[in-house]
N, C-alpha and C positions, 0 to 999 in steps of 0.2 A: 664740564663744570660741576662741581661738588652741587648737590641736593642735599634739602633739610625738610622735613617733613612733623611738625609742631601740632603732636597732639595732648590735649588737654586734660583727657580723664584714661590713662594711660593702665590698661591690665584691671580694671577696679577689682576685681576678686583674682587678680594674680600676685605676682613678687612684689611689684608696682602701688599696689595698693590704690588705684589711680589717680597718683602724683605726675604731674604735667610732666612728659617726655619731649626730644628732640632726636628723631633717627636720620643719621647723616648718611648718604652713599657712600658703597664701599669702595671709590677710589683715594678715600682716607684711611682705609686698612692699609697697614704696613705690606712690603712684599717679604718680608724675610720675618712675619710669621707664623710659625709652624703647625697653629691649630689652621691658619688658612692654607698653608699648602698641601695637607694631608686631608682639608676640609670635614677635618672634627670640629670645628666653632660650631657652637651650639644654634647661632645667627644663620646656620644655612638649613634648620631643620624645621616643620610645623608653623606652627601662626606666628615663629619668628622672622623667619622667612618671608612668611606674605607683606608683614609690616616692611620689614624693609626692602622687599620689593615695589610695594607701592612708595614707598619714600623714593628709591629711582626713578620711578616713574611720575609719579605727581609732587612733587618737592617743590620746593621754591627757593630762590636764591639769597644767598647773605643780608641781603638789604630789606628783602620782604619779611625775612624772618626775623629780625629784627624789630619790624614793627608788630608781628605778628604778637611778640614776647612783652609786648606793651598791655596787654589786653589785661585787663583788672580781676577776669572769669577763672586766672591761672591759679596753680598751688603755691604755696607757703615757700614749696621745696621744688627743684626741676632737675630731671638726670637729663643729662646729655649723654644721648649716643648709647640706646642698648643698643644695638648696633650701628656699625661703625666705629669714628676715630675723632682727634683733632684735628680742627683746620689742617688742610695742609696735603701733596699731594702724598700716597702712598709712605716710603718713610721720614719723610720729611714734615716737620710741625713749621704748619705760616706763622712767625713771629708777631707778625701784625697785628693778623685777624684774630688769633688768640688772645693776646696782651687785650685787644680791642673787646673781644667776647668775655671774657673774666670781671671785666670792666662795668661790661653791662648786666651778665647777672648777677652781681654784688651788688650792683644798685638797684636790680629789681626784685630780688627775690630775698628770702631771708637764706638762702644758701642755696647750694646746687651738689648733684652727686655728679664726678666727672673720672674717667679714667683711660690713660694712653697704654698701648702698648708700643710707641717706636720707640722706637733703639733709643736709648740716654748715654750717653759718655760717665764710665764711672760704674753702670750698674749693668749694661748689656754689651755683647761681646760680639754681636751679630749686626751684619749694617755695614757703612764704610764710617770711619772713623771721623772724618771732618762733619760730617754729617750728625753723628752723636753730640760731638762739641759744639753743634749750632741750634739742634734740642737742647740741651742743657741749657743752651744762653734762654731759649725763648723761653723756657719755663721760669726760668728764674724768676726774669722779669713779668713774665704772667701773675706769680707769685707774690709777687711784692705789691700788687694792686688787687689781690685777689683773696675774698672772706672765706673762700672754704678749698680747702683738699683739691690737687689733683695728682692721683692717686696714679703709682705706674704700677701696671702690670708685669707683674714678675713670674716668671715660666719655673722657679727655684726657690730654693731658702736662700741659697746664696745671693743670688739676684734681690731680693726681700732685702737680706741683711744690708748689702752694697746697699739700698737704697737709703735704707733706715739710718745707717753711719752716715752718709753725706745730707741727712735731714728730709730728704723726701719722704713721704706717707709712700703705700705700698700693701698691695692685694698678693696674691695668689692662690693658686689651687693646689686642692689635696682630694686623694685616689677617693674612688668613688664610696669604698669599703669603709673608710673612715668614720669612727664612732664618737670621737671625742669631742671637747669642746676649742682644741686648741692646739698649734705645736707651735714650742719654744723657736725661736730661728736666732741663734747665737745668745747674746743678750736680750732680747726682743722678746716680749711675749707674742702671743696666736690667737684669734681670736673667730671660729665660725661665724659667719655668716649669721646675723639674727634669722632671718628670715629661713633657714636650714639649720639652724642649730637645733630643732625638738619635733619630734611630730605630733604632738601633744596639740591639739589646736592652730593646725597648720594656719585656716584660713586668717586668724587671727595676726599671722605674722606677715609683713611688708616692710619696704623700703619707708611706706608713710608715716607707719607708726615704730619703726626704730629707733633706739637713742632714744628715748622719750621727748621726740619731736624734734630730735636732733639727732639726725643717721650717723652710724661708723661711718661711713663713706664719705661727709661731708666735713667730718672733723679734720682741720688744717693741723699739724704737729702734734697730733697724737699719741703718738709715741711707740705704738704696737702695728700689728700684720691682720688686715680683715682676710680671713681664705675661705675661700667659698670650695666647696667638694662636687667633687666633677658628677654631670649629669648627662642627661640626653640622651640623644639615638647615638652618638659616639663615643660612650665614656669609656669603654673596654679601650679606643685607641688611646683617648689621651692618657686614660690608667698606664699604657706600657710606655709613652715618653717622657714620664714626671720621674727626675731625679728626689724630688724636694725628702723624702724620708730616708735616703740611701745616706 
């Protein structure tokens, strides 16, 4: 059974800025992605790790967390899932419980940061094919009840672009070496990562106070590409599997 593990003042002097988190267990990670099969995710390394190993281990189920997200002590803003996924088992998104989750944090919060990487039909090429078309459905209609962004992760520009044409928002990553503040992806502008874009006053920058109180990440039809630049104890690997500047 999927675990949720709702914590409240989440990283306060990290990326987080401590904006109310939710760490799901990873049997809502996708199987057919590539940072997990080579286990470059950044999510298997340091105090990321711990967090969401104790999210397997002491979580609590759909229902609890639920009421848990009732509680008045939370932030303005809530990401779901530094690590982890959407409802749902491995590649597959629960239609339901998503439609159901979007639902509620619309009504509870003034927005939420969220991001998938299963397969979509349209923008991923990996997966079995009926299975992206019934992603696709379940987002839609997530969508259509839902105040903020959810954002697919894309392993590409290409991937980015596809996303961006069929209207979805859309993330990705760029080589660790990268200096700028952006790359073009077709039509589409780029935009780093507030939170990595300067080292100028690192501690200053978080997911809390991005957007000026409204993060890239939570913005629904935005119009551009948030890319975050690879880090961690594995970014030499993911540096040699990123097509995205070729």
């Amino acid at each position: 059974m999927t675990r949720y593990k709702l914590v409240k003042n989440s990283q306060p002097g990290g990326k987080l800025g401590g904006m109310t988190a939710v760490w799901v267990s990873s049997d809502t990670c996708p199987k057919t992605c590539k940072l997990r099969e080579e286990e470059s995710c950044y999510a298997y390394f340091w105090n990321t790790k711990k967090a969401w190993e104790n999210a397997e281990r002491s979580g609590v189920g759909f229902a609890k967390l639920v009421e848990l997200m009732r509680d008045a002590g939370l932030s303005r803003f809530i990401r779901w899932a530094p690590a982890g996924d959407l409802p749902g088992d491995a590649d597959r998104i629960n239609h339901g419980r998503l439609f159901k989750l979007v639902t509620i944090l619309s009504r509870l919060f003034a927005g939420f940061i969220m991001y998938t990487h299963k397969p979509v039909e349209g923008i991923h090429k990996r997966g079995h094919h009926m299975q992206r078309k019934a992603n696709r459905r379940a987002l839609d209609d997530a969508l259509r009840v839902s105040s903020s962004a959810i954002n697919i992760s894309c392993d590409s520009a290409a991937e980015a672009e596809r996303a961006l044409e069929l209207g979805y928002d859309a993330t990705m990553i760029l080589p660790s070496s990268y200096t700028g503040s952006g790359v073009v992806v077709g039509r589409f502008k780029g935009r780093v990562c507030w939170a990595q874009s300067s080292a100028a006053h690192p501690e200053r920058k978080s997911c809390s106070n991005c957007g000026r109180g409204v993060p890239w990440c939570s913005r629904k039809g935005r119009g551009w590409v948030v890319q975050f630049i690879a880090h961690g104890a594995r970014k030499t690997t993911i540096n040699r599997r990123l097509p995205i500047l070729n």
